[in-house]
Each structure stands twice: as structure tokens, then as C-alpha cells.
C-alpha positions as CSV (number, residue, x, y, z in Angstrom):
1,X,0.0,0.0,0.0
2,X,1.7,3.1,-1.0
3,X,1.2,6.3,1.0
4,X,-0.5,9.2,-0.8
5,X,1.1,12.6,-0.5
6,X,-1.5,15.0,1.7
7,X,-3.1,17.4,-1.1
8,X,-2.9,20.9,0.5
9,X,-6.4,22.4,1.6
10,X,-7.6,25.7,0.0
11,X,-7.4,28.9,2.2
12,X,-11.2,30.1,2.9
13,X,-11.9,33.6,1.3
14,X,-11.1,36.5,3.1
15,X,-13.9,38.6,4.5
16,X,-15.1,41.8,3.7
17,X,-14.8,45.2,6.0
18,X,-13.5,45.9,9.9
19,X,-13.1,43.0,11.9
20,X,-15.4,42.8,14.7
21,X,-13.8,43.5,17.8
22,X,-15.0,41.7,20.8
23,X,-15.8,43.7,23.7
24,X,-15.2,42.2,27.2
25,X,-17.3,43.0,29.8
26,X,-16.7,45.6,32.7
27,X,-18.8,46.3,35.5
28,X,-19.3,49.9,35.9
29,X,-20.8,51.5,39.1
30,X,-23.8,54.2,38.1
31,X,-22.6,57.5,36.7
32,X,-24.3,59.6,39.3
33,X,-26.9,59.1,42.2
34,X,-30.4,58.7,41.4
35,X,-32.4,62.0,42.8
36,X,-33.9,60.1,45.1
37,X,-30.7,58.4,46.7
38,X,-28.9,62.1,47.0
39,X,-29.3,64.5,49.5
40,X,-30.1,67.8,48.6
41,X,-27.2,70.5,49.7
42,X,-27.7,73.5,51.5
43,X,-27.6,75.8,48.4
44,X,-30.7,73.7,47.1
45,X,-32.6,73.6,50.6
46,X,-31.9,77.1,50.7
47,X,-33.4,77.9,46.8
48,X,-36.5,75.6,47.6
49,X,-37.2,77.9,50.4
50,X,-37.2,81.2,48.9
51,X,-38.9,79.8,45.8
52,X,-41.7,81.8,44.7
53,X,-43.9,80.5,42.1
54,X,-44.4,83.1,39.1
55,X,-47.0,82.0,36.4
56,X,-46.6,83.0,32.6
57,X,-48.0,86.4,31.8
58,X,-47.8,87.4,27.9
59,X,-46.3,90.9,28.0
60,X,-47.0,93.2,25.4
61,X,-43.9,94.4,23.5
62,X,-45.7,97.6,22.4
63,X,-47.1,98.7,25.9
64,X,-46.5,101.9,27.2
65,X,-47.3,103.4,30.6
66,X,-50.7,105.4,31.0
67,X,-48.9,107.6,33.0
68,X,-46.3,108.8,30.3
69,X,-49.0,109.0,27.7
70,X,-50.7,111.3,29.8
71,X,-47.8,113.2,30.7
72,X,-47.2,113.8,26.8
73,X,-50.1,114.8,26.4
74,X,-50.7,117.0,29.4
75,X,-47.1,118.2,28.3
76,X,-46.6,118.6,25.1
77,X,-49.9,118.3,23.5
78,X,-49.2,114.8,21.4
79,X,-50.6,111.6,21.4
80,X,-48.1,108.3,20.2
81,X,-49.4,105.7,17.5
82,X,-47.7,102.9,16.3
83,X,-48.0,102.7,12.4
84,X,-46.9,99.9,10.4
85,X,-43.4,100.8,8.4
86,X,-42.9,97.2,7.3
87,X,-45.2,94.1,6.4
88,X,-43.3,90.7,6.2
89,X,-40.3,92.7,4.9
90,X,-41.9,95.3,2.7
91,X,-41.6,98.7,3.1
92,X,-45.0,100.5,3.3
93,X,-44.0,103.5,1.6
94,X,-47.5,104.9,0.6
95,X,-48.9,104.5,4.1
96,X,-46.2,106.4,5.7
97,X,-46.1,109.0,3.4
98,X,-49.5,109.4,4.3
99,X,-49.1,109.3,8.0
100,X,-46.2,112.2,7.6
101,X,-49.0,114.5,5.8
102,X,-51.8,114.1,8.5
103,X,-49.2,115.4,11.1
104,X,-47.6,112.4,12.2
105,X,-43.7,112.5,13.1
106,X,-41.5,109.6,14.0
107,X,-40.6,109.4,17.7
108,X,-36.5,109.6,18.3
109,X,-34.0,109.8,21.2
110,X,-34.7,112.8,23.3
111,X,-38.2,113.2,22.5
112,X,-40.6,114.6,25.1
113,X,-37.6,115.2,27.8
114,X,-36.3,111.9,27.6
115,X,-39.4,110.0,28.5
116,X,-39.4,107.2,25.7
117,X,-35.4,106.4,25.7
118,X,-35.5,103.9,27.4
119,X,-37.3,102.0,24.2
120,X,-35.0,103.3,21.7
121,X,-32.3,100.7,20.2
122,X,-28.9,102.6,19.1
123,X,-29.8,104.2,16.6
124,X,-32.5,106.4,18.4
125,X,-35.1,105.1,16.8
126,X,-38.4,103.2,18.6
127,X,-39.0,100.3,16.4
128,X,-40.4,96.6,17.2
129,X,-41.6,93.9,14.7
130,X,-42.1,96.7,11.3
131,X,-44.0,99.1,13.6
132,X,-42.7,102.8,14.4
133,X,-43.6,104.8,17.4
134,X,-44.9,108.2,16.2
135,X,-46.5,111.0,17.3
136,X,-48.9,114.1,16.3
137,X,-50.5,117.2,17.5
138,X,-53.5,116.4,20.0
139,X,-55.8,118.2,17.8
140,X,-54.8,117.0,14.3
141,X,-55.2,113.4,16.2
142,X,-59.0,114.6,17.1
143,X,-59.7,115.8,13.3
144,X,-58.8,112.4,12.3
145,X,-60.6,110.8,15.0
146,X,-63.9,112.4,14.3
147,X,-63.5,111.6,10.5
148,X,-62.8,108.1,11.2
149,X,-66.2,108.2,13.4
150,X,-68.3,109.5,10.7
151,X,-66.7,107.4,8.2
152,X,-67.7,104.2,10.4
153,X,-71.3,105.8,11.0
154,X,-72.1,106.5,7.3
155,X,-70.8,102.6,6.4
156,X,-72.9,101.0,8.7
157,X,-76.0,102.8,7.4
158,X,-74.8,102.1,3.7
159,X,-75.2,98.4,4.8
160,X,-78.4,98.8,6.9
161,X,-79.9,100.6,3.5
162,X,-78.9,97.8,1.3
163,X,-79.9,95.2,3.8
164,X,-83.6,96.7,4.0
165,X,-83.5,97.4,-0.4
166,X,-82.2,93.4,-1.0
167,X,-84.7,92.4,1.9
168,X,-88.1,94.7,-0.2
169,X,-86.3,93.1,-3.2
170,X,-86.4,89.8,-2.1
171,X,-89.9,89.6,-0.8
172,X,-90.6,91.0,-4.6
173,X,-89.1,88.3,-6.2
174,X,-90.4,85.6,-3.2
175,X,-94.5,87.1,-4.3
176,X,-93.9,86.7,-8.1
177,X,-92.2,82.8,-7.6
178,X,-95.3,82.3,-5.4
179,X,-97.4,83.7,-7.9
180,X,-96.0,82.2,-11.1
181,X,-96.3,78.8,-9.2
182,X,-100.0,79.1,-8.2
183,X,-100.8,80.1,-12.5
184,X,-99.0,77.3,-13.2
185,X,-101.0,74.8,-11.4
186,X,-104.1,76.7,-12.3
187,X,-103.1,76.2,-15.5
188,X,-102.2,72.4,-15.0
189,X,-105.7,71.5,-13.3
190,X,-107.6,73.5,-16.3
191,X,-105.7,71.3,-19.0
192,X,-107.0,67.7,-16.7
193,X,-110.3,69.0,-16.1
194,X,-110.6,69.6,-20.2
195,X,-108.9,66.7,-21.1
196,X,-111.7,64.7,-19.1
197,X,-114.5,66.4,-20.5
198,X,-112.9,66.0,-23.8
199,X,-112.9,62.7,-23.0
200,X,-116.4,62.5,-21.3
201,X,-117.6,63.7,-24.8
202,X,-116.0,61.6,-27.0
203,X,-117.4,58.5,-25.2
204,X,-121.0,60.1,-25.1
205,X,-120.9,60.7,-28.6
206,X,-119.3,56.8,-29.8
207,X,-123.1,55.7,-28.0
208,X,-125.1,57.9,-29.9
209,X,-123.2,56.7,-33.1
210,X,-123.8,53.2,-32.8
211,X,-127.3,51.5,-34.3
């Protein structure tokens, strides 16, 4: 029996990518206390104490004091408007052009003694979200004022008058449906009642006919 030479084995392919490493496992203690296990330090007894609970109040970025309206009034004889210089980005040109020519003047640092600096940003101006602080004469304001009223009053009786001339209107046009209707079925029940006396007639005079 001869002895066979050993036929070498082929290598298995090799695989693709990072070898996985094995990770060997390490007991770790907890990374911090639970709240519950930990006792609170002074610093946090003390802040838990002198905690005062303060609800959320939505604060209006445009408010300004009564008192300093009045004052600039009583004052100076002005009353303050906010009028829109920007709408989502674009510059309202017309509209302030128009403000300027019914009195209206823009608000800057050192206005009225001082009163408003404290809302202008640096450069003097009192701006927030496109609106402008300005400010007229007390009595151009009450011109405007009382034009505005009358305009308002003479609007709503526009729409009360044409309210009460489409309500006569209506009723009009409700009486002649009703009234073209109610011909109609006049109409309808004189066509039957002739078509059965047509009928009645015919039938009488087929009898008379006959021998």
C-alpha cells in the first residue's frame, strides 16, 4: 500500500470590512446618584425655600405706561401711534407718506424730555416687529378721529340701506315665484279637467253613433 502525498487544503476567502472586535465585559458602578438616593445641599434647601412660584404672563412688546401718555399729552400736547413701516419685509411706503401728511412725526431719542429712551435701540429710533412709534398734534389726532367716526357711521347705514332694499327686493321676487307657481297649477288642473271632459264627450258621442 503506498502512502498518498497530503493534497494541500484551500485557504477560505477573506472577508469583507473591519473586523469585529469583541468587547469584554466591565462592570461599571452608576454615573451619578439617582435624585432620590442624593441629598439635597444646603444651596438647594436654601433655593426651595425662597422659591416663589411666578405663572406666565404674555407681556406686550408695544405697551407703554398710561402715566407717560398722559404726561405727553398733558405736556406737550401729542398723542403716540404705532403705524406699520414694514409688512413681512416690505416697506410700506404709501402709508407712511400718508401718516407724515396728517401730522404724524417719527418718535427719536430725546423726545418729550427723555421719556421714551429707554425703548429706543442705538440708533435712536423706537421700532419693534415693522411698527414705528410716532406722534402728532393732539388736535390733528381729534380731526382724524372724528373723520374716522363718521366714516364708520355713514358705512354702517350704507349696509343697513342695502340690507332693507335686498330684503323689499327679495320679498318682490319671493311674491312673483309664489305667484307664477300658483298660475302654473291653475293652469295644469284646467288642462286635466278639459282633457276629461274632452274625453267624457268623446265617449257620449261613440253611444249615440252606434245602431
Amino acid at each position: 500500500m503506498t502512502d498518498t502525498p497530503d493534497t494541500p487544503q484551500p485557504e477560505p476567502p477573506a472577508k469583507r470590512g473591519r473586523p469585529k472586535l469583541k468587547r469584554l465585559a466591565v462592570e461599571r458602578g452608576p454615573l451619578r446618584q439617582r435624585l432620590r438616593e442624593r441629598e439635597p445641599t444646603i444651596r438647594e434647601e436654601q433655593e426651595h425655600a425662597n422659591f416663589v412660584y411666578q405663572p406666565f404672563e404674555n407681556i406686550n412688546p408695544l405697551h407703554i405706561d398710561t402715566e407717560i401718555l398722559r404726561s405727553i399729552e398733558h405736556d406737550y400736547g401729542y398723542r403716540l401711534q404705532w403705524n406699520a413701516e414694514t409688512v413681512l419685509g416690505q416697506p410700506q411706503e404709501q402709508a407712511m407718506a400718508s401718516h407724515k401728511r396728517n401730522g404724524f412725526q417719527e418718535v427719536r431719542k430725546g423726545s418729550f424730555g427723555g421719556l421714551l429712551d429707554y425703548l429706543c435701540d442705538r440708533e435712536g429710533r423706537i421700532a419693534k416687529d415693522g411698527l414705528v412709534l410716532m406722534a402728532r398734534p393732539a388736535q390733528i389726532d381729534d380731526m382724524a378721529r372724528t373723520y374716522e367716526r363718521k366714516a364708520a357711521r355713514r358705512a354702517i347705514e350704507d349696509m343697513k340701506r342695502k340690507h332693507s332694499d335686498e330684503g323689499v327686493k327679495s320679498a318682490c321676487r319671493a311674491a312673483v315665484a309664489i305667484k307664477r307657481r300658483a298660475n302654473t297649477i291653475a293652469i295644469a288642473q284646467a288642462s286635466s279637467v278639459w282633457k276629461s271632459r274632452s274625453a267624457d264627450h268623446g265617449a257620449d258621442h261613440r253611444q249615440l253613433s252606434r245602431p
